[in-house]
Steps between C-alpha positions, in 0.01 A plus 500: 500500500619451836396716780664570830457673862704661637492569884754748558664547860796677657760216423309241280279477267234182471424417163206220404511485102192332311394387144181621378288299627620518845710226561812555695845538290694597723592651865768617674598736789803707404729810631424804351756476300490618136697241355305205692188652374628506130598141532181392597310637239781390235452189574138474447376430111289778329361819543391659813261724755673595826243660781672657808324578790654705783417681858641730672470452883594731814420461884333156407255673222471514148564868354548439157432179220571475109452255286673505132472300170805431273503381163808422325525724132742479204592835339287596250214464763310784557574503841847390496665821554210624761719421812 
């Protein structure tokens, strides 16, 4: 399992991707940009955990943060049609 962060901002997104025991896969600093984010993770081996973190900021302060986890599901999955 590989596992990767996802800082999200207004025009790119940074992603650090790790194996499990922390070492560093792979990084990159991309548009946001739905085909350069497929690409990245297409070309990485295996399954994988995305975590995005975001903020929301106005006048200088922060009104609003989320942070979500993805998983990747076949069908059949319980969860698969969920979303």
């Amino acid at each position: 399992m590989l596992y990767a962060g996802i800082a999200l901002h207004k025009r790119t997104l940074a992603i650090h991707t790790v194996d499990a025991h922390g070492a560093l896969v792979r990084k990159a600093d991309l548009p946001t940009q739905r085909d350069r984010t497929t690409a990245y993770f297409a070309a990485l081996p295996g399954p994988h955990r995305a975590v995005v973190e975001c903020t929301l900021e106005s006048g200088g302060r922060v009104t609003a943060t989320c942070r979500g986890t993805f998983v990747a599901v076949k069908e059949g999955h319980p969860a698969y049609h969920r979303w």
